[in-house]
C-alpha positions in Angstrom: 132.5 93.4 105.0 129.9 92.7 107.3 127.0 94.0 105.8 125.5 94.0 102.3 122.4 96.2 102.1 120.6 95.5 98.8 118.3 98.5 97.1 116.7 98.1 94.4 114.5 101.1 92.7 112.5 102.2 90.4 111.1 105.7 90.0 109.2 107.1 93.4 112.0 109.3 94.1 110.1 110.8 97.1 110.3 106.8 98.7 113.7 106.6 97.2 115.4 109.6 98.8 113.3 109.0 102.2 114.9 105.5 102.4 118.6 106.2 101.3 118.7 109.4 104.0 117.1 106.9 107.0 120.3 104.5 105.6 123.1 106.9 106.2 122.0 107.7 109.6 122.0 104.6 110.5 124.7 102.7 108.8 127.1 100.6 111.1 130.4 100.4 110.0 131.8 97.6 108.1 128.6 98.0 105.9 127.7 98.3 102.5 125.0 99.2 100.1 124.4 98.2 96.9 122.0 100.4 94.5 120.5 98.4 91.4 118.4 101.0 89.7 115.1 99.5 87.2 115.7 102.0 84.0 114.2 105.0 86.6 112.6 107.9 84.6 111.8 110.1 87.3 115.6 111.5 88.6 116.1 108.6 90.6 119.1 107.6 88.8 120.6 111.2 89.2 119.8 111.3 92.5 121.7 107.9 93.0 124.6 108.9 91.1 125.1 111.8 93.5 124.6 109.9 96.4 126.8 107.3 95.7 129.9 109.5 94.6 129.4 111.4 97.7 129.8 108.4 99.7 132.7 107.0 98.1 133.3 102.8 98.6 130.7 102.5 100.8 128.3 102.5 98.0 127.9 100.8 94.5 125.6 101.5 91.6 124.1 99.1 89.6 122.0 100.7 86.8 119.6 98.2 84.1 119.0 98.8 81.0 115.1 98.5 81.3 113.0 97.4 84.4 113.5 94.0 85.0 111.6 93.7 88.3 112.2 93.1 91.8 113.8 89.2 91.6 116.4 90.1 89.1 117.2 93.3 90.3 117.9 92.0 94.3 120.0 88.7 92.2 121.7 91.3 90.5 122.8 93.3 93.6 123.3 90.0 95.6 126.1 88.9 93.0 127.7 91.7 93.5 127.3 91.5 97.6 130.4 90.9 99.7 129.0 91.3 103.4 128.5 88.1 105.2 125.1 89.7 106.3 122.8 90.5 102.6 120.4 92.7 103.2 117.1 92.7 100.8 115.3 96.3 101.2 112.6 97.5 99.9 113.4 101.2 98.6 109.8 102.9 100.6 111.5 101.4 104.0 112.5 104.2 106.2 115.2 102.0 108.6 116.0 102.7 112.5 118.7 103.2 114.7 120.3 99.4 115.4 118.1 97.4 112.9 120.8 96.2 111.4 122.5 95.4 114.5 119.6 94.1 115.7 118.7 92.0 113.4 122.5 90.7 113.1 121.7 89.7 117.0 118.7 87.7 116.3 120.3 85.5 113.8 123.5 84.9 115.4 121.9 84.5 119.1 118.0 83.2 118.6 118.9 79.6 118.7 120.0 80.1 122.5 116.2 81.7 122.9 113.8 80.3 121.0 113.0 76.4 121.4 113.7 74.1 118.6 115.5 76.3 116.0 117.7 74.8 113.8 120.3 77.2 111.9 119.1 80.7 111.1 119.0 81.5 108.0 116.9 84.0 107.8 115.8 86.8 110.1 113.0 90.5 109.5 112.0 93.1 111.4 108.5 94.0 112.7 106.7 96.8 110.9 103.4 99.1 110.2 102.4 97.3 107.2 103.3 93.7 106.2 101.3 91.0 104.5 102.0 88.3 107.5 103.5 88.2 110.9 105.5 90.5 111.1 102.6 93.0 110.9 102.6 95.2 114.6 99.2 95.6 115.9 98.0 99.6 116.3 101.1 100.8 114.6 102.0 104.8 115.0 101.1 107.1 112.2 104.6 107.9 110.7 106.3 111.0 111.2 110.2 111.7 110.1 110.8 113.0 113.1 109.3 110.9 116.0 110.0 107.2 113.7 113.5 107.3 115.5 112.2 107.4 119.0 109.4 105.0 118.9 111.7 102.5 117.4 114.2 103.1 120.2 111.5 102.5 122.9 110.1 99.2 121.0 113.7 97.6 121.2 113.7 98.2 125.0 110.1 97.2 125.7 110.9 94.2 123.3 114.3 93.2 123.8 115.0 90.0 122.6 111.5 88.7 121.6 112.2 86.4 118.7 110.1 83.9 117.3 110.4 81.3 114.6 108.1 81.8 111.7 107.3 80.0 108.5 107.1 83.3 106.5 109.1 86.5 106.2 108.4 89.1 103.8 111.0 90.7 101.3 110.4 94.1 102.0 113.5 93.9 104.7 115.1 90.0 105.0 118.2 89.7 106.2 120.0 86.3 104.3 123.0 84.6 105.4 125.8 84.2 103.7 125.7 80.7 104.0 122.2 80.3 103.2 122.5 82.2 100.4 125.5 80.0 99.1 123.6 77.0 99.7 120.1 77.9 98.3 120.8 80.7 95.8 118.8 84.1 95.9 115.5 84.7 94.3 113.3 82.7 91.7 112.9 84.8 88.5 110.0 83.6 87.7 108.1 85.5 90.2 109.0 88.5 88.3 108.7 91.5 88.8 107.8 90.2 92.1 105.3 88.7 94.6 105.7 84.8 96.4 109.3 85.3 95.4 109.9 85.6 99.5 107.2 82.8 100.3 109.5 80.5 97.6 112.9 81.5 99.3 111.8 80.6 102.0 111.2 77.7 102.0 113.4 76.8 99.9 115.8 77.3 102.9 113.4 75.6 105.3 113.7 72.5 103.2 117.7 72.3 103.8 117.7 72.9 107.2 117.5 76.9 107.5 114.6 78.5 109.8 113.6 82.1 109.6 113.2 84.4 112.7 111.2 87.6 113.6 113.5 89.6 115.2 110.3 91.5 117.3 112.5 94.2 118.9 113.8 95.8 115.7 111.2 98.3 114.3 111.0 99.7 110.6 108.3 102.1 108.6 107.3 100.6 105.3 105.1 102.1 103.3 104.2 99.5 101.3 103.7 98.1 97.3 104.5 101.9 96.6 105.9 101.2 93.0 103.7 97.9 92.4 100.9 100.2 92.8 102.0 102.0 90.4 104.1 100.1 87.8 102.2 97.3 87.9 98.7 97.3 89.3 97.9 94.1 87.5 99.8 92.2 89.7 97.4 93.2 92.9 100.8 94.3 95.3 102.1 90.7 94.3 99.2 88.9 95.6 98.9 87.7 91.3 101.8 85.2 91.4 100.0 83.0 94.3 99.1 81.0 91.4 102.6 80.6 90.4 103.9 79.7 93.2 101.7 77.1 94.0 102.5 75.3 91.0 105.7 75.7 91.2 106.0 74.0 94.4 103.2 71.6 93.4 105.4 70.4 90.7 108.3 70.3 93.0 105.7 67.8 94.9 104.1 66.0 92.2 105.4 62.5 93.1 103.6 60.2 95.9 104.8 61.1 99.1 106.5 58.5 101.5 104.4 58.5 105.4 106.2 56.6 108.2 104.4 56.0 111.1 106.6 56.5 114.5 105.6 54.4 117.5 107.1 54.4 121.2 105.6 51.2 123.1 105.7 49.8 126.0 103.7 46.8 127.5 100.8 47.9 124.5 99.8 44.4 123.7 96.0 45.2 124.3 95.2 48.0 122.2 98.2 47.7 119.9 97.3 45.3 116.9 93.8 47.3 116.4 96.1 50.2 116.1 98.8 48.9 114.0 95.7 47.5 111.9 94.4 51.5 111.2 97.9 53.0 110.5 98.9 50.0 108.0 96.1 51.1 106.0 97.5 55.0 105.3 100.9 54.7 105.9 103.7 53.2 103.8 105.6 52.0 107.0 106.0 51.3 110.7 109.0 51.7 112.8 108.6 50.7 116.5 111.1 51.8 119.7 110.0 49.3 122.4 111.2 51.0 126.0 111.3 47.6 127.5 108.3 45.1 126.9 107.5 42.0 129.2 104.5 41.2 127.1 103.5 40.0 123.9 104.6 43.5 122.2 107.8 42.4 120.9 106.4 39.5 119.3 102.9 41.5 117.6 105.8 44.1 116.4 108.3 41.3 115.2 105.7 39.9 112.8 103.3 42.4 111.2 104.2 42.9 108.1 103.7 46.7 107.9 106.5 47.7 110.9 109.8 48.0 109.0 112.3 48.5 112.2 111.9 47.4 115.7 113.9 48.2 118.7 114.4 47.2 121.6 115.7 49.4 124.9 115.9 48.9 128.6 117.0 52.1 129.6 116.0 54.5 132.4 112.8 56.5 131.7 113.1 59.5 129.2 110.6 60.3 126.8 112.1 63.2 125.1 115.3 61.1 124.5 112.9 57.7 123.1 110.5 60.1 120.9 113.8 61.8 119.1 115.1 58.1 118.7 111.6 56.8 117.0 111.6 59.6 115.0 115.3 59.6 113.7 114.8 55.9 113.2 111.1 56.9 110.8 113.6 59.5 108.8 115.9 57.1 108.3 113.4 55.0 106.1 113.1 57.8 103.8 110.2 59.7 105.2 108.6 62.3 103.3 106.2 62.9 106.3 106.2 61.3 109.5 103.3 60.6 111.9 103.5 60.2 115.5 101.2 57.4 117.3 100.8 56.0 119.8 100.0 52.2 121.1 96.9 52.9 122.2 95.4 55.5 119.2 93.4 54.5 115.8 93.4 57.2 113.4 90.7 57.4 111.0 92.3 58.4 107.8 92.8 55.9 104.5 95.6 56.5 102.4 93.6 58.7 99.7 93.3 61.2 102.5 96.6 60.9 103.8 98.4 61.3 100.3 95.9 64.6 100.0 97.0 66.0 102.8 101.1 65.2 101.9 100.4 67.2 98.9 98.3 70.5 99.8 97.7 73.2 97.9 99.7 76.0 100.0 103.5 74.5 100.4 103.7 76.4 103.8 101.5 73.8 105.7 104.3 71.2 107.1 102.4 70.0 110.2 98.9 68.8 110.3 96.6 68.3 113.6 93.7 65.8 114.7 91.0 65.0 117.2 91.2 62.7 120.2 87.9 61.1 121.4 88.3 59.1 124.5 86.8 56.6 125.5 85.5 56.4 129.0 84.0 52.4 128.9 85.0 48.8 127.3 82.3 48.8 124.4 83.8 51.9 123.3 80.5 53.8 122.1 81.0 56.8 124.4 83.7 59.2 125.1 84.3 61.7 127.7 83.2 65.3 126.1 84.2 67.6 129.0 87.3 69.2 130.3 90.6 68.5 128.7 89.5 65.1 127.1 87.0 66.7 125.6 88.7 69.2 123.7 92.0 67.2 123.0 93.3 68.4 119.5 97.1 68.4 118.4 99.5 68.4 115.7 101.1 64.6 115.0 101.8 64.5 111.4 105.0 66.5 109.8 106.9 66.7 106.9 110.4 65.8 107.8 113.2 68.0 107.2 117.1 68.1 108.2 118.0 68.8 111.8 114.2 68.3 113.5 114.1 67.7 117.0 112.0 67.9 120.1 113.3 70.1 122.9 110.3 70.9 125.3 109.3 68.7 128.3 109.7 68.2 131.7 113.8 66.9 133.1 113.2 63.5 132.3 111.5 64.6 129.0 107.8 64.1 130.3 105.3 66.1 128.3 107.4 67.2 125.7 105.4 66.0 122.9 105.3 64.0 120.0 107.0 66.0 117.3 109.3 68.7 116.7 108.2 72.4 117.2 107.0 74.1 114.1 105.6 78.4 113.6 102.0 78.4 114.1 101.6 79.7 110.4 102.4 76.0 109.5 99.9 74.1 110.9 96.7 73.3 109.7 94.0 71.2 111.4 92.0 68.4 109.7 88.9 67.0 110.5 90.3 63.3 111.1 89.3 61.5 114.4 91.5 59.3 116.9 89.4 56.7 118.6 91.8 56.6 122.1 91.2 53.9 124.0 94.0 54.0 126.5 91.4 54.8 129.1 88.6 52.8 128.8 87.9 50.8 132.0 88.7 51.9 136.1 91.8 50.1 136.5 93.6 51.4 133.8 92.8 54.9 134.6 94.2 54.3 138.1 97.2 52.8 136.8 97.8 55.8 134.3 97.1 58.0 137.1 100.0 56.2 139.6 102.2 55.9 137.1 102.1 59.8 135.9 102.0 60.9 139.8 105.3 58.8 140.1 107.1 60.7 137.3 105.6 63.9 137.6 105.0 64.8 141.4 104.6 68.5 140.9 102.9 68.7 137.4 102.6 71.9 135.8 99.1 72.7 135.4 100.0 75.0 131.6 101.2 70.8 130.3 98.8 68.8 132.2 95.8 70.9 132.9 95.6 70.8 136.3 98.2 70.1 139.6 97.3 66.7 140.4 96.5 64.5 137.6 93.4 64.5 139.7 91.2 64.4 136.0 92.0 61.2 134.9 90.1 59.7 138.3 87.3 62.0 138.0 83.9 60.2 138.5 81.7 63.5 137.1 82.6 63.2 133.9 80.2 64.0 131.1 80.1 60.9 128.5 78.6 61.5 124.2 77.9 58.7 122.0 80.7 58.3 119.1 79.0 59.4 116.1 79.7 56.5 113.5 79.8 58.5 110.8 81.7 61.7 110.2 83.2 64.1 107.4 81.9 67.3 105.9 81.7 69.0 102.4 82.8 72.5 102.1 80.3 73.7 99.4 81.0 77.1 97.4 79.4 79.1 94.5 81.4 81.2 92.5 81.3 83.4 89.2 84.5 85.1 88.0 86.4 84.9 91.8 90.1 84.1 90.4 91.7 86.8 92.5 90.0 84.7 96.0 89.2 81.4 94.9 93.2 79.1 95.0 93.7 81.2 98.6 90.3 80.7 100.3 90.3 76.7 98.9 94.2 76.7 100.2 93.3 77.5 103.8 90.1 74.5 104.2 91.4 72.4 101.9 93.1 70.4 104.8 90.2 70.2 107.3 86.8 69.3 104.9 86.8 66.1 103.6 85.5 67.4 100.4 85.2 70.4 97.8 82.2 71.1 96.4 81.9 73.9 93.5 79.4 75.2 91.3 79.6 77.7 89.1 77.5 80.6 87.5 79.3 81.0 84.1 82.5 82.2 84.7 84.6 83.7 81.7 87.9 84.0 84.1 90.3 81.1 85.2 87.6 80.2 88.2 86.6 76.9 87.0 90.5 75.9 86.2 91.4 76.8 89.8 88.6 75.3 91.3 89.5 72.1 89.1 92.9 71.9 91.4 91.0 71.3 94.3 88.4 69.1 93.2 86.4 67.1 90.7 83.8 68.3 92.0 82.9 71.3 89.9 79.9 72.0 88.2 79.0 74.8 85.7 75.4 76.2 85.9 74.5 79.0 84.4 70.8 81.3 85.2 69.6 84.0 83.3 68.9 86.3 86.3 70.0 85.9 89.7 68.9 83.1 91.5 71.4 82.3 94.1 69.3 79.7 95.9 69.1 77.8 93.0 72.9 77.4 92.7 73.4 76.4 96.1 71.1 73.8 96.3 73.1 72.3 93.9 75.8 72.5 95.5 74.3 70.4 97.8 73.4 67.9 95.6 77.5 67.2 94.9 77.3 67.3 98.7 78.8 63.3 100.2 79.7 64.1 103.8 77.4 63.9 106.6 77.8 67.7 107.4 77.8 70.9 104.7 79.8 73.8 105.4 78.8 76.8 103.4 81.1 79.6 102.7 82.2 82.2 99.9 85.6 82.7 98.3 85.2 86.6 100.4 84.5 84.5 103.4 87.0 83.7 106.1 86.8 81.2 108.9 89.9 81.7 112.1 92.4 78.3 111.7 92.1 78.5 115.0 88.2 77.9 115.5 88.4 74.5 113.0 88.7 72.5 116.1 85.5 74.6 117.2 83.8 73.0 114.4 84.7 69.5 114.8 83.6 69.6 118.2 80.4 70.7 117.3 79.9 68.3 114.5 79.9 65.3 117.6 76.5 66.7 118.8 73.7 63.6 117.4 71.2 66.4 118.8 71.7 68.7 116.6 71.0 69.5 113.0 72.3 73.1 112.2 74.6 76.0 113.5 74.3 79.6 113.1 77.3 81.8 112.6 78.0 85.6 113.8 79.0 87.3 110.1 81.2 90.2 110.8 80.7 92.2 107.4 83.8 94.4 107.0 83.1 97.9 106.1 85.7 100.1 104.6 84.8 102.7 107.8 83.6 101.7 110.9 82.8 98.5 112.7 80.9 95.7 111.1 77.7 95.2 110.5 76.6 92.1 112.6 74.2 89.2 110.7 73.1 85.8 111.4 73.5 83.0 109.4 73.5 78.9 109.6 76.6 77.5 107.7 77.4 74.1 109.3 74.2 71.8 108.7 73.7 68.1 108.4 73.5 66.8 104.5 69.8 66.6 104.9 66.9 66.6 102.2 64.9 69.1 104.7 67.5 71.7 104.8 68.0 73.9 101.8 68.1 77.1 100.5 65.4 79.9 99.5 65.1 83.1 98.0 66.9 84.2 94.7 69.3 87.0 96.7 70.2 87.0 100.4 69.5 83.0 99.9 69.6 81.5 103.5 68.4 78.0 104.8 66.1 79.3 108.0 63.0 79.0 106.3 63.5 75.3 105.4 64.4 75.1 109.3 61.4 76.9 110.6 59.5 74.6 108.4 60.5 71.9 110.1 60.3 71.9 113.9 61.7 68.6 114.9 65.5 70.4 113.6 67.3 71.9 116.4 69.7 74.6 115.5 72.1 76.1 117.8 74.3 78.7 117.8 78.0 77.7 117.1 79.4 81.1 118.6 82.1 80.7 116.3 82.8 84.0 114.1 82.5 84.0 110.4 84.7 87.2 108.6 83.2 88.4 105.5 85.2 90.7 103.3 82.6 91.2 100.2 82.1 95.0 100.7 85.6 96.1 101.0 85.6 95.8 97.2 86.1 99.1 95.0 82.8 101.1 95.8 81.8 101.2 91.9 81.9 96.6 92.0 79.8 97.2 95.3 77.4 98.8 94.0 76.9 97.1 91.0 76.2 93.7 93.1 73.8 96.1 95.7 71.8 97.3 92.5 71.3 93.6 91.1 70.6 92.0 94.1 68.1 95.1 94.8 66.2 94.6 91.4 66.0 90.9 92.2 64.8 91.3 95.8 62.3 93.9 94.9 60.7 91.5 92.2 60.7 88.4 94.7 59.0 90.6 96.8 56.0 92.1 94.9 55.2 87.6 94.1 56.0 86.7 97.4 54.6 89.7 99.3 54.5 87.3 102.5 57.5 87.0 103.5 59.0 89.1 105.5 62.5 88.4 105.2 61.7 90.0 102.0 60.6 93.1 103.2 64.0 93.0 105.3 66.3 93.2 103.2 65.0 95.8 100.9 64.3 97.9 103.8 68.2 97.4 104.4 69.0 99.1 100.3 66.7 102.0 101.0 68.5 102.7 104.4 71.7 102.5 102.7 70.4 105.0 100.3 69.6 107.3 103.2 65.8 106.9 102.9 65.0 105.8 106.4 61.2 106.8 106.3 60.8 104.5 103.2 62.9 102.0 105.6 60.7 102.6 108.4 58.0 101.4 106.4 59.3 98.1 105.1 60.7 97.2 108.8 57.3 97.5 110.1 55.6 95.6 107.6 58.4 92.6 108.2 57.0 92.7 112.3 53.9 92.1 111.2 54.7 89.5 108.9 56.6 87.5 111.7 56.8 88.7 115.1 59.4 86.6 115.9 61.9 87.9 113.7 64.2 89.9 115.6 66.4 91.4 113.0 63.8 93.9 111.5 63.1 95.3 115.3 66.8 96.2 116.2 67.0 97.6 113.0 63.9 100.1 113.0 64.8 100.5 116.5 68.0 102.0 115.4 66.6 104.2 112.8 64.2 106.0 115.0 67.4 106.6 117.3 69.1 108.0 114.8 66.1 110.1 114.1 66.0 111.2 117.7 69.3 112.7 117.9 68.6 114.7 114.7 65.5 116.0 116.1 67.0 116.7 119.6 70.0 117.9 117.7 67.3 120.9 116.4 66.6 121.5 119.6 69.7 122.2 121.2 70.7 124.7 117.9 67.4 126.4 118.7 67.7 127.2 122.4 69.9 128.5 124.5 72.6 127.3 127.4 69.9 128.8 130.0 66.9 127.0 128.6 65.5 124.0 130.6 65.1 121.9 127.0 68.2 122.7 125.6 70.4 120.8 129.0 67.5 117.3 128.8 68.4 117.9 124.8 72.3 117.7 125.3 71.9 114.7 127.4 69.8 113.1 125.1 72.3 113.5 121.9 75.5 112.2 124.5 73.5 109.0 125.9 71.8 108.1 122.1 75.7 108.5 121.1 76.7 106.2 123.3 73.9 103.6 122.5 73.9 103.9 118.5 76.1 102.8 116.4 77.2 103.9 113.4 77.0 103.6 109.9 78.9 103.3 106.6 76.9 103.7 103.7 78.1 101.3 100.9 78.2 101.7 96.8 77.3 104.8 95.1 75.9 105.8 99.0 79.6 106.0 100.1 80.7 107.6 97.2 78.2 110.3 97.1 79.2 110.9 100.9 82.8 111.0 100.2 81.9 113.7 97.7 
């Protein structure tokens, strides 16, 4: 038997029948499918017993006594399973023609496309709706009878685009035999289900296994059609996230070994300062020496923190010397293994570095840093522009069977200092490297022969340009190393269990610290927020007064800069090196954010807001609601703030409309009575101005816009905002007109022309709350 296709269901007969017909038309031969039915009330079983007698040995069915869930219902089925190919399926899949073939494909023939796999273990398809990567951008709506079709024309447009990943979701995972043998199905604990993928996964991960998105094999899931149903409390799975991180942080409770790898040559000058930094965090040193004639051997020989030392004299390779270094770093019983080099000083202790070995979110196995080079002897300024001055990469890994490093020019130039890992596991940290490899003229030079010799026609995607010709470049721009460095991520919270563990998760590796205060919470949000921090503090108001909270936040506050988020609030992984690089300004005090604020309809609604400030006594918050730090800005002149142009996601109003507008109604009540004893401020008059347009009361709007301008002509926000509203009052009243006149009448063409350009110009917008609700009505 070659396949094993594993169904497990539970009521939803409509899903049920949809999937098992989409199966029998495209079933290879030599396949199998295995029905494991969850005590179904609804016909399902019925249906299944029919289906299976009619056809005959290519079917079995499995039926429970009661619903035991998703986990035990695939472990059931698996034990049964005699392909050599097991198929997990989610029963509201509708399959395609060749996904089973195609998948088959990617796990027997990725390794000879994808760089750096190891054995494949495990291997899904791309789809309409997926929590993760396999998620298709723009997906078609579905219909029955066009599915077939697109699915055909994605597997030729995307023939053979596979790609490691560190995550694959359940709802179609195709398991090797052999992994399966060696790692065993799925944890019961997750039941009925949720994480129980994330867990399998890496559980194969950790004994050698990778996973693969097989991109050219299409499939319609619906998606969490009967954990909607059966079991909303368990939020589509996302309520075992909990679970599975302290499962895994269990699994990593003990301290974590960290060898350092170095590759040296000739590094006597800069090598004992950075042998010095990494004997501080790690708990070994192994050194491969590619042929010394200075006092290298000798500094290696005798510091007491290198544990091997070798010695080559062999023809250039660096591909061939980092895999040696790094075998010879497992070999010492690595847990993790970092990656420097001669001439780099990290700035981490071994508090940080045992933090970081033990995250929060199990996925993260590779972690990334900032180089800062310097450009003179006294090393107090580096070069900030061009490729040296955004030089960020991954160096530290967890170490796992069968690593290697594969990429590189042919004598292995370039090919970097690790093996490859899936973007979804690597994290960035905040953590400096002081690089001082380049710090006087004849150095550079020599650097610059040297990598000219090896590399004569340089690929500008590795080296940035064709020549080498930045590393002589005598227009450089040069910054003052700021001595001191760090920030504290700073969060208020009341009742946020659902958000809190996976918004800490994802900064936990780059801020140096957490920072919590909460309002009186009666859920598990303290106790989360505990397993990030000590830093938690519970402070409780009698009315809303939102400022007061994060000001003490700010108080806990240690690091030099504050970042200020909320647990609906998402930052890009890929902008954290944005924000360190920011943070290296000495000018600056402050950075404003763009906030997109997700609507359930439409685009978002675009605000400002500064979220990355120094920890500075002049800077805090005002106002009870809608609490911002401007005012303690424009209160002091002598802080510059700048705009970060870094995008901030916030995900607050896609709540259920009735918790929406719950929150609008307090923070209304509060405004309105900060308001009437502050009737100065304008910002005030803003943002209830804001409530009543949401309300549909744009003349009352109107109003409180106008009386913002006057309060402070500089404040732009209140301007665009009326501006808008008498647009949208325009094309109502030119609207009039063109339902009053007719074709032939000279107003009613300057009337349609009107409406189409005011169109164009004015965007719309979603009402929020009871608003929304009385307009879906």
């Amino acid at each position: 038997m070659e396949f094993s296709v594993i169904v497990v269901t539970h009521n939803a007969l409509e899903f049920t029948v949809r999937c098992v017909e989409s199966l029998r038309r495209n079933l290879p031969e030599q396949a199998e499918i295995i029905f494991v039915d969850n005590a179904s009330t609804d016909g399902t079983r019925a249906y299944l017993k029919e289906i299976t007698e009619r056809m005959g040995s290519v079917a079995q069915l499995l039926l429970l006594d009661r619903n035991e869930g998703w986990c035990r219902g695939i472990n059931a089925g698996l034990e049964r399973a005699r392909g050599k190919y097991l198929v997990l399926l989610n029963s509201d899949v509708v399959v395609t023609p060749e996904w089973l073939t195609g998948l088959r494909e990617c796990m027997e023939q990725a390794g000879t496309v994808v760089p750096g796999l190891r054995r494949v273990g495990l291997v899904g398809p791309v789809t309409n709706s997926a929590g993760g990567p396999q998620q298709v951008a723009n997906p078609p709506p579905f219909h029955s009878a066009t599915l077939d079709t697109h699915a055909r024309r994605h597997r030729d447009a995307f023939r053979r685009n596979w790609g490691a990943s560190f995550f694959l979701s359940g709802f179609c995972l195709m398991l090797h035999r052999d992994c399966y043998a060696e790692i065993g199905g799925l944890d019961e604990r997750f039941s009925p289900g949720g994480f129980d993928d994330n867990d399998l996964v890496l559980r194969a991960q950790e004994r050698g296994w990778d996973c693969v998105i097989a991109g050219d094999v299409y499939i319609h899931h619906e998606g969490s059609a009967t954990f909607r149903r059966v079991a909303p409390e368990m939020r589509s799975g996302l309520a075992n996230r909990g679970r599975f991180y302290e499962k895994w942080r269990e699994l990593r409770r003990a301290e974590p070994r960290l060898i350092a790898a170095y590759r040296v040559k000739n590094a006597e000058a800069t090598l004992r300062e950075s042998l010095e930094a990494t004997a501080r965090f790690a708990d070994g040193i192994v050194v491969l020496d590619d042929g010394s004639s200075d006092g290298t051997r000798a500094l290696c020989e005798h510091h007491p923190a290198v544990l091997r030392y070798e010695y080559q004299d062999l023809p250039f390779h660096e591909r061939r010397d980092r895999n040696r270094v790094l075998t010879m770093a497992a070999e010492q019983g690595a847990d993790w293994i970092i990656s420097i080099d001669s001439d780099e000083v990290f700035e981490m202790d071994r508090a940080r570095a045992q933090r970081l070995m033990r995250l929060t979110d199990p996925h993260v196995k590779v972690l990334g840093f900032h180089w800062y080079t310097f450009w003179e002897p006294s090393h107090t300024y580096f070069r900030a522009d061009g490729i040296f001055g955004n030089m960020s990469g991954y160096r530290m890994y967890r170490c796992e069977p069968g690593q290697r490093i594969v990429l590189g020019t042919e004598n292995g130039l370039h090919c970097g200092n690790i093996p490859q890992f899936p973007a979804g596991a690597a994290r960035y940290t905040d953590i400096r490297v002081r690089h001082l490899g380049y710090d006087t003229e004849p150095l550079r030079r020599a650097k610059h022969s040297r990598y000219r010799q090896l590399d004569p026609s340089p690929r500008p995607d590795l080296v940035g340009n064709s020549d080498y010709s930045h590393l002589l470049s005598s227009t450089v721009t040069l910054r003052r190393y700021p001595k001191e460095h760090g920030v504290s991520l700073c969060v208020i919270a009341r009742n946020e269990e659902e958000r809190l563990e996976g918004f800490l998760a994802g900064l936990e590796p780059f801020v140096d610290e957490i920072c919590v205060v909460d309002n009186g919470s009666t859920d598990r949000t303290q106790e989360i927020a505990r397993r990030f921090t000590d830093k938690v503090v519970e402070f409780r108001t009698d009315r809303l007064d939102l400022d007061r909270l994060r000001n003490r936040c700010l108080d806990l506050a240690t690091q030099p800069w504050i970042l200020v988020m909320d647990p609906d609030e998402e930052l890009a992984l890929q902008d954290l090196p944005r924000l360190q690089r920011l943070m290296d300004d000495l000018d600056v005090h402050a950075y404003t954010f763009q906030v997109s604020n997700h609507q359930k309809e439409g685009a978002p609604v675009m605000t400002l807001a500064a979220r990355l400030f120094r920890n500075d006594s002049r800077i805090r918050f005002s106002r009870p609601v809608h609490e911002t730090v401007e005012r303690s800005l424009a209160s002091h002149p002598e802080l510059v703030v700048r705009p970060s142009n870094v995008p901030l996601q916030h995900y607050g109003f896609l709540k259920e409309d009735q918790a929406v507008e719950g929150k609008l109604q307090r923070y209304y009540e509060r405004n309105r009575e900060y308001r009437e004893a502050h009737p100065d401020d304008a910002m005030a008059w803003y943002n209830e101005a804001l409530h009543l347009q949401n309300e549909g009361r744009e003349l009352e709007a109107a109003r409180f816009l106008e009386r913002a301008v006057e309060l402070d002509p500089s404040f732009l926000s209140p301007r665009s905002q009326l501006a808008l509203i008498h647009q949208e009052l325009a094309v109502r009243l030119w609207s009039a007109l063109a339902e009053r006149t007719s074709p032939e009448h000279p107003v009613h063409r300057v009337a349609r022309d009107a409406i189409e350009m005011l169109y164009r110009i004015t965007p719309g917008r979603t009402p929020i709350g009871k608003a929304r609700e009385e307009l879906l009505r």
